[in-house]
Each structure stands twice: as structure tokens, then as C-alpha cells.
N, CA, C and O atoms as a MOPAC input file, in Angstrom:
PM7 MOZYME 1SCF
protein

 N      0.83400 1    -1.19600 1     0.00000 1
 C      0.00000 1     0.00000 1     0.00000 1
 C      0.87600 1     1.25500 1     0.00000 1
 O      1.67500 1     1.44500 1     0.91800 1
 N      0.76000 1     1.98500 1    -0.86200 1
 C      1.33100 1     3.61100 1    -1.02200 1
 C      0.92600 1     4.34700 1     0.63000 1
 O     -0.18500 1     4.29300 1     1.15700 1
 N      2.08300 1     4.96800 1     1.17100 1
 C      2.22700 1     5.34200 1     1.74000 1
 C      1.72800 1     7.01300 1     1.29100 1
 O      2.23800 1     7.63400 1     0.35900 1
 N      0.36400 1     7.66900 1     2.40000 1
 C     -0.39200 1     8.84600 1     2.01700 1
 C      0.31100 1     9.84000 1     3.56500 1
 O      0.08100 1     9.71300 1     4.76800 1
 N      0.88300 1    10.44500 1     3.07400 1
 C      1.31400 1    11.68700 1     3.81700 1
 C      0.52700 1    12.96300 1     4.08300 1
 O      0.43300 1    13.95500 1     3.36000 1
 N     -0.02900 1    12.72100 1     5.30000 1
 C     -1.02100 1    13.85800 1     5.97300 1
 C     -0.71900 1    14.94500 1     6.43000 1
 O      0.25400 1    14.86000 1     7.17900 1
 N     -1.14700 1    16.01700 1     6.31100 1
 C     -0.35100 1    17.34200 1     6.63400 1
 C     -0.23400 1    17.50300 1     8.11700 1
 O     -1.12600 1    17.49800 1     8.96600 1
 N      0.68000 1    17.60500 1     8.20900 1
 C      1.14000 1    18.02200 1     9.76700 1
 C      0.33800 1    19.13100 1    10.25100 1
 O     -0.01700 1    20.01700 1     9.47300 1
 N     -0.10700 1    19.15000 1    12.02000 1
 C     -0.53700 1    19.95200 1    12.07000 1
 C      0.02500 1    21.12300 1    12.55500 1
 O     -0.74000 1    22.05400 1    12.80600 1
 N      2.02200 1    21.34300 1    12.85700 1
 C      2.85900 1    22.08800 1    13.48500 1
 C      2.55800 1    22.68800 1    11.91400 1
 O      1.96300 1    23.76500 1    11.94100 1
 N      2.80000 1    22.28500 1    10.85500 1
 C      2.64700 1    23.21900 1     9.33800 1
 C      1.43000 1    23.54000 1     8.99700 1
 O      1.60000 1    24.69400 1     8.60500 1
 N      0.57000 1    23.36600 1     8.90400 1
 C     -0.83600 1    23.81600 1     9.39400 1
 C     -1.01000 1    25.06700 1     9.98300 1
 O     -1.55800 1    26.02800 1     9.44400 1
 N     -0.44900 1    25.02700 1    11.29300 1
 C     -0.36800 1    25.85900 1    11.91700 1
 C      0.17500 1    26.98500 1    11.76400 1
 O     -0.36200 1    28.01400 1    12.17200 1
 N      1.73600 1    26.96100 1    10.93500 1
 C      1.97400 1    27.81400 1    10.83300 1
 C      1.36500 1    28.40000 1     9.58600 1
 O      0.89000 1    29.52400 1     9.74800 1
 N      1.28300 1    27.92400 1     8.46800 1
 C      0.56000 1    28.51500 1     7.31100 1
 C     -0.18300 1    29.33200 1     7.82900 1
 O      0.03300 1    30.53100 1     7.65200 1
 N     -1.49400 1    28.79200 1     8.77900 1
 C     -2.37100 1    29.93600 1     9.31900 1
 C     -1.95200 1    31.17800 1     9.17800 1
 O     -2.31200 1    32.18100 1     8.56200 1
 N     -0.81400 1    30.76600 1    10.14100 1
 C     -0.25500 1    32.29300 1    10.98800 1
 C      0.16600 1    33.17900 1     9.66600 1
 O     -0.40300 1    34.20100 1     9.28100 1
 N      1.09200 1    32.65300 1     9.17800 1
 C      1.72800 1    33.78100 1     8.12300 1
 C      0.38300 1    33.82700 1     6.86800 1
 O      0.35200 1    34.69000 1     5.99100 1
 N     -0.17600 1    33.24100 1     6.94300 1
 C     -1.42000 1    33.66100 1     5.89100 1
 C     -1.97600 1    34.59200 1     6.56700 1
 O     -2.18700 1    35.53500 1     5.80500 1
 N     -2.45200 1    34.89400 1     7.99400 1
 C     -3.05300 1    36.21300 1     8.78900 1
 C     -2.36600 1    37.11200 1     8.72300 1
 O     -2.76200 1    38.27700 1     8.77000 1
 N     -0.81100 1    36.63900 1     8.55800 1
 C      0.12400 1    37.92000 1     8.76100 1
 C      0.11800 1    38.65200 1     7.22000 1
 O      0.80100 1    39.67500 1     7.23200 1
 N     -0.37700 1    38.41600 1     6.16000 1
 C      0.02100 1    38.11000 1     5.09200 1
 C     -0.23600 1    40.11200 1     5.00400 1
 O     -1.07800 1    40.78400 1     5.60000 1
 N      1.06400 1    40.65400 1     3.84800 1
 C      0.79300 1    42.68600 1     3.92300 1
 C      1.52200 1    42.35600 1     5.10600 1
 O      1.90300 1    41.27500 1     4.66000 1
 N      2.02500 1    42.39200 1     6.23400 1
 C      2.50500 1    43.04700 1     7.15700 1
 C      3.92900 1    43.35100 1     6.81900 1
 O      4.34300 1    42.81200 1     5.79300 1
 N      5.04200 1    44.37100 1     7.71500 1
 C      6.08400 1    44.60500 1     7.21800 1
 C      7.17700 1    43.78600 1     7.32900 1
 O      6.96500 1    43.16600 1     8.37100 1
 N      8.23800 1    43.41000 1     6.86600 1
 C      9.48800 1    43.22700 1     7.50600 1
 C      9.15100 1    41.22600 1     7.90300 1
 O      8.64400 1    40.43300 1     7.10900 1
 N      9.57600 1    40.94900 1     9.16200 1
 C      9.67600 1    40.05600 1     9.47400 1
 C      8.21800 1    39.46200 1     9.80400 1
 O      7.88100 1    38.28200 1     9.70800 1
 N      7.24600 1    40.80600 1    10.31100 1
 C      6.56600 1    39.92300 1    10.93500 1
 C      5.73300 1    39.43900 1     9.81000 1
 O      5.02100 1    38.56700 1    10.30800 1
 N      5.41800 1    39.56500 1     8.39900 1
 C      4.85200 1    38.56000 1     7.63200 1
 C      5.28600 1    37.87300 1     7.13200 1
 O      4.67900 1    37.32700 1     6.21100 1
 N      6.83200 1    37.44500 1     7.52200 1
 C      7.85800 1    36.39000 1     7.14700 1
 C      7.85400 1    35.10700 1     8.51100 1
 O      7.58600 1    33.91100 1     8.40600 1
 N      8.24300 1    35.87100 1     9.71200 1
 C      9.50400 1    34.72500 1    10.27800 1
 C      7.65000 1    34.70000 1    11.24000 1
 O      6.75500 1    35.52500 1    11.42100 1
 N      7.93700 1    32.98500 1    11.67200 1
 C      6.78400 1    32.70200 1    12.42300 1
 C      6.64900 1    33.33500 1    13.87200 1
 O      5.50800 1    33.28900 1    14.33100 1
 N      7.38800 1    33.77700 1    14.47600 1
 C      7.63500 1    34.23900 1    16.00600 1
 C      7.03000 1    35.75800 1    16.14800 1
 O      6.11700 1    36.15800 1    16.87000 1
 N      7.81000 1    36.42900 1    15.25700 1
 C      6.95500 1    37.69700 1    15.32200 1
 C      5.55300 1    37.83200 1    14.40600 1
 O      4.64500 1    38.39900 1    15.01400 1
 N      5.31600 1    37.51300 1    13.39300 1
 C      4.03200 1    36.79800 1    12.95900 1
 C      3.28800 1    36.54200 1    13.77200 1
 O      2.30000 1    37.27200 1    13.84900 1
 N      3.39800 1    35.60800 1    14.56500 1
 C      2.32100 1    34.99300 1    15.76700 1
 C      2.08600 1    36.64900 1    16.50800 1
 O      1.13500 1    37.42400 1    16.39900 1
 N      3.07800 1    36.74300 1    17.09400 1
 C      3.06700 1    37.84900 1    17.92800 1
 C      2.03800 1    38.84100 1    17.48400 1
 O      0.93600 1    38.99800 1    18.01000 1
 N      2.64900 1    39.67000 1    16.18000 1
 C      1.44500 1    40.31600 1    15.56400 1
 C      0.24100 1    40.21000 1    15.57100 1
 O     -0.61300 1    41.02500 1    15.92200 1
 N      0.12900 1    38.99300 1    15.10300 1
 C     -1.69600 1    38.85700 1    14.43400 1
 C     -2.54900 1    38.27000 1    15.92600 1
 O     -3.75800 1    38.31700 1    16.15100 1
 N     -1.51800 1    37.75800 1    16.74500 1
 C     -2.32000 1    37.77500 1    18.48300 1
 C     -2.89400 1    38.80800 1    18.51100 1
 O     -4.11800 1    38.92900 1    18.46300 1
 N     -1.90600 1    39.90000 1    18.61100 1
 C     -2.25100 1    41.46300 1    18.55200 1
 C     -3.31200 1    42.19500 1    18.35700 1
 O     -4.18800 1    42.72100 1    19.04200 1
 N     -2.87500 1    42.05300 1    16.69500 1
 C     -4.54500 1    42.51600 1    15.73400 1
 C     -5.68200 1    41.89900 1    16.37800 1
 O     -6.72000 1    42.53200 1    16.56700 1
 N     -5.53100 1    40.64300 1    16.73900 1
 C     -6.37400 1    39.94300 1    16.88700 1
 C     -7.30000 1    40.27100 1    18.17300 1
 O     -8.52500 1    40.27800 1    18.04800 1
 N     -6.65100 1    40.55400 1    19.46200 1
 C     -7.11800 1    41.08100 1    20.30100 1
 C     -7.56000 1    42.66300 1    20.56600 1
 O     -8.18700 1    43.10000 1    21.53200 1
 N     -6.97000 1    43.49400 1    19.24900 1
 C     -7.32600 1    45.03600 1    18.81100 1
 C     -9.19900 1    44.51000 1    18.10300 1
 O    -10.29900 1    44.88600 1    18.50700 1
 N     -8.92000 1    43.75400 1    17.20900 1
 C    -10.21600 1    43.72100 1    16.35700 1
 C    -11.39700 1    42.99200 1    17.68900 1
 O    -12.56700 1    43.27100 1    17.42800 1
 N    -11.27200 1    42.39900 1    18.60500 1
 C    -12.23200 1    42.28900 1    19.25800 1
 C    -12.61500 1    42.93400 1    20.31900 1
 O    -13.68800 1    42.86800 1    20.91900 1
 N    -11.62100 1    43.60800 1    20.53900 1
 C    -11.70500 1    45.01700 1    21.38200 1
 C    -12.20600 1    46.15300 1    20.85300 1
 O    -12.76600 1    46.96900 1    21.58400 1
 N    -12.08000 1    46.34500 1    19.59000 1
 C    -12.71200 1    47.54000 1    18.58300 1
 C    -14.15500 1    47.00100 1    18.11700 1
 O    -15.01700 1    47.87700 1    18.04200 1
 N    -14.44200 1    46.03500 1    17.87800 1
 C    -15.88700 1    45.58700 1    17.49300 1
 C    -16.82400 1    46.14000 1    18.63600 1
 O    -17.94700 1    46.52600 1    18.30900 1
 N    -16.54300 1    46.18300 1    19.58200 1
 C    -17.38600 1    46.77100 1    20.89300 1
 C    -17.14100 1    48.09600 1    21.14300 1
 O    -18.00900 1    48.75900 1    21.71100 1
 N    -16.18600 1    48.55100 1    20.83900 1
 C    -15.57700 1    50.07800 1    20.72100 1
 C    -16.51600 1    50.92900 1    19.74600 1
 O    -17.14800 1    51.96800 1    19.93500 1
 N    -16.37400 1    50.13300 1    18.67900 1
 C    -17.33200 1    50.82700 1    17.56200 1
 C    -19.14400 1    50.79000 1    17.77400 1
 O    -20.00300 1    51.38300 1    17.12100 1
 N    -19.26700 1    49.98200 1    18.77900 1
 C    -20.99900 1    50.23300 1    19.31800 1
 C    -20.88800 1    51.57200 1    19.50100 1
 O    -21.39200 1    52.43500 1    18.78100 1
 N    -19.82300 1    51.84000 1    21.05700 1
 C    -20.07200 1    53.15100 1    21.54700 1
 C    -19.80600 1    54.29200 1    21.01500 1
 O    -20.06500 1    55.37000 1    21.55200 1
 N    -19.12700 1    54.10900 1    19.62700 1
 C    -18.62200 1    55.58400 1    19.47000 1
 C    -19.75200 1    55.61000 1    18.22400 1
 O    -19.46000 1    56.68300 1    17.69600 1
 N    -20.80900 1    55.09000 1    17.48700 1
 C    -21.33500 1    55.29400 1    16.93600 1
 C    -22.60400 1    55.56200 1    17.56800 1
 O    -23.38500 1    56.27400 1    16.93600 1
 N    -23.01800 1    55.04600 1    18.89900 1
 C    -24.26600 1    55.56800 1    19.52100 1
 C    -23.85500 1    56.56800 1    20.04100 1
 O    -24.92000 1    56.94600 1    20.52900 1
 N    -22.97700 1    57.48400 1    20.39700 1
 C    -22.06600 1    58.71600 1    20.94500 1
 C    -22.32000 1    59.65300 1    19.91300 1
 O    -22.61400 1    60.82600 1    20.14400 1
 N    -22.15500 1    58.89800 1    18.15900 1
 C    -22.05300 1    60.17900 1    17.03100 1
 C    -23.49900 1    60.14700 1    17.03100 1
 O    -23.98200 1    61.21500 1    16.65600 1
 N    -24.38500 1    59.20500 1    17.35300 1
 C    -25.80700 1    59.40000 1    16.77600 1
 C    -26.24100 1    60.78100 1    18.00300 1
 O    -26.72400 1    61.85900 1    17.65700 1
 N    -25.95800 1    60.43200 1    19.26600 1
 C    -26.80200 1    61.42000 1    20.54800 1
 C    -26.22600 1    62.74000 1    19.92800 1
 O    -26.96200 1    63.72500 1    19.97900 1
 N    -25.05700 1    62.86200 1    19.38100 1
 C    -24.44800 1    64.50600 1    18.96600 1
 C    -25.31800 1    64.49000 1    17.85500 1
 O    -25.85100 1    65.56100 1    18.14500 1
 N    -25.90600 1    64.14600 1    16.80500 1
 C    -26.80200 1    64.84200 1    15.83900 1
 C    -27.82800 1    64.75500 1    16.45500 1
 O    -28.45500 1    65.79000 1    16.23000 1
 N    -28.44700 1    64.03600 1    17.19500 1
 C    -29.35000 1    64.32800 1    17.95900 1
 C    -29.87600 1    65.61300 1    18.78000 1
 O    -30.83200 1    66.38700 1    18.82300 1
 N    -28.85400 1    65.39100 1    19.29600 1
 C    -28.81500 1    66.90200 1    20.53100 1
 C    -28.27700 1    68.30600 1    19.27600 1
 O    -28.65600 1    69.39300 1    19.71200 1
 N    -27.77300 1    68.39100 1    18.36500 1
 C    -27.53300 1    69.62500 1    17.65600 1
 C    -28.96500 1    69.54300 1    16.75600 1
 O    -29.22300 1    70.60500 1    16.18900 1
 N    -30.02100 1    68.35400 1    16.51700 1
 C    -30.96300 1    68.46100 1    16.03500 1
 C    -32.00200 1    69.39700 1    16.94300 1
 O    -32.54500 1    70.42100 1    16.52800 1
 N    -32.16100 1    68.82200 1    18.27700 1
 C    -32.75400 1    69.13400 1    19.25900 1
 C    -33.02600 1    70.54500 1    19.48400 1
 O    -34.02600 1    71.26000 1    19.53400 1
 N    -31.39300 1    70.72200 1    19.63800 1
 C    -31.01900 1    72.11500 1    20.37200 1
 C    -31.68400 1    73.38200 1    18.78900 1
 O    -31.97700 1    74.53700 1    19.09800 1
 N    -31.77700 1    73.07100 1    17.74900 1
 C    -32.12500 1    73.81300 1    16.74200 1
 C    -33.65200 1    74.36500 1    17.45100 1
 O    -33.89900 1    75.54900 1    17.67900 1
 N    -34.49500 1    73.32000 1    17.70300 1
 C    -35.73300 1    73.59100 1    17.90100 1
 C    -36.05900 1    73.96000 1    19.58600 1
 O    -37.02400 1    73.98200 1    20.35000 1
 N    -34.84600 1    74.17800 1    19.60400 1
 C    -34.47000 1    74.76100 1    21.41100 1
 C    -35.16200 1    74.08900 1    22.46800 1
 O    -36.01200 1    74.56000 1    23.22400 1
 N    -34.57200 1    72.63200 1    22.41800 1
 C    -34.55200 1    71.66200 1    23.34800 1
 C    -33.54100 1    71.16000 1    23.40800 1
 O    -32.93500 1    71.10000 1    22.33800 1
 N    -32.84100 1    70.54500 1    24.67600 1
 C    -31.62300 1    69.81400 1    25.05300 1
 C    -31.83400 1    68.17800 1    24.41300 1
 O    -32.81400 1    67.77100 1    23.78900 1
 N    -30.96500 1    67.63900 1    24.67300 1
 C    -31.05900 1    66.07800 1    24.27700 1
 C    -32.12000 1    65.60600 1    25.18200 1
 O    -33.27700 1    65.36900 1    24.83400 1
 N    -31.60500 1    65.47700 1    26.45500 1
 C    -32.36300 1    64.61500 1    27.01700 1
 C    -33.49300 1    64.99400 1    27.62800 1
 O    -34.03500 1    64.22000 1    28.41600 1
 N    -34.08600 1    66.39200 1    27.32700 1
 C    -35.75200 1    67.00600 1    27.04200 1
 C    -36.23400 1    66.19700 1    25.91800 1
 O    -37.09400 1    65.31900 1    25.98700 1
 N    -35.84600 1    66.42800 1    25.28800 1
 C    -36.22400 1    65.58300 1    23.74800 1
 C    -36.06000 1    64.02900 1    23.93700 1
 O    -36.75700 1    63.34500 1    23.18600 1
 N    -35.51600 1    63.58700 1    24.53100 1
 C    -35.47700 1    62.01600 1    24.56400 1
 C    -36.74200 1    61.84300 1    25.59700 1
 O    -37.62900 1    61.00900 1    25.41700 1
 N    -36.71000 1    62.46800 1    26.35800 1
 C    -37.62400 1    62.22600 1    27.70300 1
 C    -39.25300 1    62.86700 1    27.36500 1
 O    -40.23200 1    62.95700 1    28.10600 1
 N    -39.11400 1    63.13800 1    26.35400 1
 C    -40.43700 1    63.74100 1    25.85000 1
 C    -41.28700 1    62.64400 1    24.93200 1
 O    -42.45300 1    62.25000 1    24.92000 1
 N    -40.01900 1    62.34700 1    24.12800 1
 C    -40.85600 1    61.09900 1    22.74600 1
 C    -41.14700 1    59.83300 1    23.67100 1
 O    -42.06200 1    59.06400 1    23.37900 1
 N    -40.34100 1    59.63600 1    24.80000 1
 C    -40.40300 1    58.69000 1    25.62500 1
 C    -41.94100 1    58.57300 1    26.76100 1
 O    -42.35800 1    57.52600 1    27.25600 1
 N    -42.38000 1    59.58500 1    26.89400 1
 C    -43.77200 1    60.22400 1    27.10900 1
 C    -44.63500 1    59.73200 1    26.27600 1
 O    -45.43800 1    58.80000 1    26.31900 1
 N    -44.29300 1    60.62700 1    25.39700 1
 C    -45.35200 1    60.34800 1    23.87200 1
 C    -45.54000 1    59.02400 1    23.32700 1
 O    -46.46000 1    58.81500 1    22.53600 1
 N    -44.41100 1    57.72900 1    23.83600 1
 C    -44.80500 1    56.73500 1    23.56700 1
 C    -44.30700 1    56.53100 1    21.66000 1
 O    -44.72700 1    55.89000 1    20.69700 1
 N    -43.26000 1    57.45300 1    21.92900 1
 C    -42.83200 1    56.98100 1    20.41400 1
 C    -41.13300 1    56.32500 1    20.34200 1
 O    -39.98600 1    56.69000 1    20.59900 1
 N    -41.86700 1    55.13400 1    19.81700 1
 C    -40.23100 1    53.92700 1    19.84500 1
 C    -39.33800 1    54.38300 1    19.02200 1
 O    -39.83400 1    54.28600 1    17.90000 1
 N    -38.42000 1    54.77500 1    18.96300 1
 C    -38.07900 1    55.34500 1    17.52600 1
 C    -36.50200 1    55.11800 1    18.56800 1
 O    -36.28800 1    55.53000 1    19.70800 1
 N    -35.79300 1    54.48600 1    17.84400 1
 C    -33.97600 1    54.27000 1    18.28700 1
 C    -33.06900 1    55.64600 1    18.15800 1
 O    -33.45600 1    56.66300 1    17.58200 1
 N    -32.20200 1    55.53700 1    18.59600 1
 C    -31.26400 1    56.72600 1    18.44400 1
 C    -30.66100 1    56.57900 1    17.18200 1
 O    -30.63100 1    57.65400 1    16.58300 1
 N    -30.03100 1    55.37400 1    16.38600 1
 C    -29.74700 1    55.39000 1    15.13700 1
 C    -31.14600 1    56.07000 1    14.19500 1
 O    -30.87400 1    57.00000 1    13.43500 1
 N    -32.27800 1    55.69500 1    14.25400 1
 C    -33.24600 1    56.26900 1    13.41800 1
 C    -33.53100 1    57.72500 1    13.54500 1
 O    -33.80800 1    58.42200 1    12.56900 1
 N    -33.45700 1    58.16700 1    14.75000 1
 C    -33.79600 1    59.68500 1    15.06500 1
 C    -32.29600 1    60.27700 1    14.80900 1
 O    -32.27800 1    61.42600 1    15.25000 1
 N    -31.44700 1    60.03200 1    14.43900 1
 C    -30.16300 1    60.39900 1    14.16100 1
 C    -29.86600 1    60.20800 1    12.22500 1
 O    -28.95300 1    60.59400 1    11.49600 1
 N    -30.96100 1    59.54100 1    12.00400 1
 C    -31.22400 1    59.37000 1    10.36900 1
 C    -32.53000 1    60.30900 1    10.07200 1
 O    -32.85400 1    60.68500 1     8.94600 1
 N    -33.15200 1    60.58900 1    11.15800 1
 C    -34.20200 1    61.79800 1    10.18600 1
 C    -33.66100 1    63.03300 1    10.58300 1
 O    -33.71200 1    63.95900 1     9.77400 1
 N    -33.11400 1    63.22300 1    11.76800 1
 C    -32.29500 1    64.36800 1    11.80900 1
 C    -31.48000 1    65.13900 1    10.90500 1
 O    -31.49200 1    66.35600 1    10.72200 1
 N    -30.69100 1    64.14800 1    10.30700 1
 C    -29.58900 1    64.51900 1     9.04600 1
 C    -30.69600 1    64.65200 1     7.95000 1
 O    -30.78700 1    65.80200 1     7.51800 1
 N    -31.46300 1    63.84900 1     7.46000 1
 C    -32.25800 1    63.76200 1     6.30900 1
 C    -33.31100 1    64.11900 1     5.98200 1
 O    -33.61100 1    64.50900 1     4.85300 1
 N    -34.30500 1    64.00600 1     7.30200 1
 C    -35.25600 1    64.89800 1     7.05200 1
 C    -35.77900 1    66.11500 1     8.03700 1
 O    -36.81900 1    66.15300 1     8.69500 1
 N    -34.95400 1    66.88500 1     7.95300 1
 C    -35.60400 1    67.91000 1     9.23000 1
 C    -36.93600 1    67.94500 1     9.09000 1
 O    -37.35700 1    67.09300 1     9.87200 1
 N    -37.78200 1    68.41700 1     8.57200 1
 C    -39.42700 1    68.57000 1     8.56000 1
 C    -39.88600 1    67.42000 1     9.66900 1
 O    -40.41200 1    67.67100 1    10.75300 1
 N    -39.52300 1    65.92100 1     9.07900 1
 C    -40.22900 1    65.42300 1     9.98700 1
 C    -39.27000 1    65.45000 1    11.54800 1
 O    -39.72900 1    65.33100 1    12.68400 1
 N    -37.85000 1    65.64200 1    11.14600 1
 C    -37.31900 1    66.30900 1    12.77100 1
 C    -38.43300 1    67.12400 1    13.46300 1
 O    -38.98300 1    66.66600 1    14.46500 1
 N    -38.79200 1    68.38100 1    12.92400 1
 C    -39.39400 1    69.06700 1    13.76400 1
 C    -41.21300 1    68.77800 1    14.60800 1
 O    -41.89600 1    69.19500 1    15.54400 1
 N    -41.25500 1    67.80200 1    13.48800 1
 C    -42.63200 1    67.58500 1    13.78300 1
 C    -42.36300 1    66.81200 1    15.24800 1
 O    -43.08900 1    66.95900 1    16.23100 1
 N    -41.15100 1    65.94200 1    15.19300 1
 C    -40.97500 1    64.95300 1    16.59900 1
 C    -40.51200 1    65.70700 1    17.68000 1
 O    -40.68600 1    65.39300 1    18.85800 1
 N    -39.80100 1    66.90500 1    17.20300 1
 C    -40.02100 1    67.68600 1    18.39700 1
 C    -41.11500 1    68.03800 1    18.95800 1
 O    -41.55100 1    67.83200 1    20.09100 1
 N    -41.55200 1    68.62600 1    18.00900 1
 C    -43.30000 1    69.34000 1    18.66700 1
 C    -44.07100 1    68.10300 1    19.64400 1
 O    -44.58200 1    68.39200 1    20.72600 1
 N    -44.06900 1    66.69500 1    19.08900 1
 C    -44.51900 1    65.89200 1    19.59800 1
 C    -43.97700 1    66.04900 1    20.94300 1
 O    -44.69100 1    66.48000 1    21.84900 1
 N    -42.53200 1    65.66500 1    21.16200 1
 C    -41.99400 1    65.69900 1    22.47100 1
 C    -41.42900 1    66.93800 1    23.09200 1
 O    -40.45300 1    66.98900 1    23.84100 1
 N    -42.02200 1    67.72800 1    22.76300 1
 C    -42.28700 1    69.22500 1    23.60200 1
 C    -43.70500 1    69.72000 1    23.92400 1
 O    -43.87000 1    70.82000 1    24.45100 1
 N    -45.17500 1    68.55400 1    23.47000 1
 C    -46.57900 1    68.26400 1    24.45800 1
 C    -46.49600 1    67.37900 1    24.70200 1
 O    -47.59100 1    66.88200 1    24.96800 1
 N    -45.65500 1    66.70300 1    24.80100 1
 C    -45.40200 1    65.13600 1    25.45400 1
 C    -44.73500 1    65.91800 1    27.45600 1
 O    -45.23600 1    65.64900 1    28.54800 1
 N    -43.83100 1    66.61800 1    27.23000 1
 C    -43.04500 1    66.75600 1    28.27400 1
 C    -44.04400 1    68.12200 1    29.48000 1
 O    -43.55600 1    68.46900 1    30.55500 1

């Protein structure tokens, strides 16, 4: 019987690595030691930033919010605490998309949550 040669999994392994490393500069998308090192790295940046990027995008939505607000001379959280009255569900990403896009109906949700409050 022909002898079938199975891929190791120490080479396996490393392929991974320098395939993740793959664009990086110098050694570390060459030699396996700093390679590893690197893409640990990235690796623990990108799952640390995936949660990073919740907050700084619900952060940019409350600032168009509140400069929406403040136009129709209410604070943010008058205006949040008003639609919240009024019983209107509406997310901070969405009220941060009619803000930019449609003022008219911006203002109408003010009015709402300024006889709401």
C-alpha cells in the first residue's frame, strides 16, 4: 500500500499564521515568532474595537441628535424624555437618520416631544 502523507498539524499551523500575517512589514509577515506575535495582537485590537465601535457610533448618533434638538431649542435629554412620554419607539440610530435627512419630519418629533413633556 502507497504510503499517504497527511499534513502536519505544526505546518498547518503555521501557514495559518503567516497567511493572517500576510501585507505586514518586515519580518513579521515572514519569520513565524513575530508573525504569531502580531496577528495575536490585531487579533485582540479587532475584538476590542468591534465593541468600541458600538459606543462611538451611539455617541455620534446622541451629537446629531442633541444639535438636532437644540435647533428647535430643546436639550437632548428634554427631547429624549419627551418622545419617551409620547410613547414613540423610535432608536437613536433612526432619530439620528431623520435628523440629518429629514428635518421637517425632525421638527414635527419635536413638537410631539415638547406636548409630550
Amino acid at each position: 500500500m502507497p504510503r499517504v502523507r497527511k499534513s502536519v498539524k505544526s505546518r498547518q499551523r503555521r501557514k495559518n499564521i503567516l497567511n493572517a500575517a500576510k501585507g505586514y512589514r518586515g519580518g513579521r509577515g515572514k519569520l513565524l515568532r513575530t508573525a504569531s506575535e502580531t496577528v495575536d495582537r490585531a487579533l485582540k485590537f479587532a475584538y476590542r474595537d468591534r465593541r468600541v465601535r458600538k459606543r462611538t457610533f451611539r455617541s455620534l448618533w446622541i451629537m446629531r441628535i442633541n444639535a438636532a434638538a437644540r435647533q428647535h431649542g430643546m436639550s437632548y435629554s428634554r427631547f429624549m424624555a419627551g418622545l419617551k412620554k409620547a410613547d414613540v419607539e423610535l432608536d437613536r440610530k433612526v432619530l439620528a437618520g431623520i435628523a440629518v435627512n429629514d428635518p421637517a419630519a425632525f421638527a414635527k418629533l419635536a413638537n410631539i416631544a415638547r406636548q409630550a413633556a
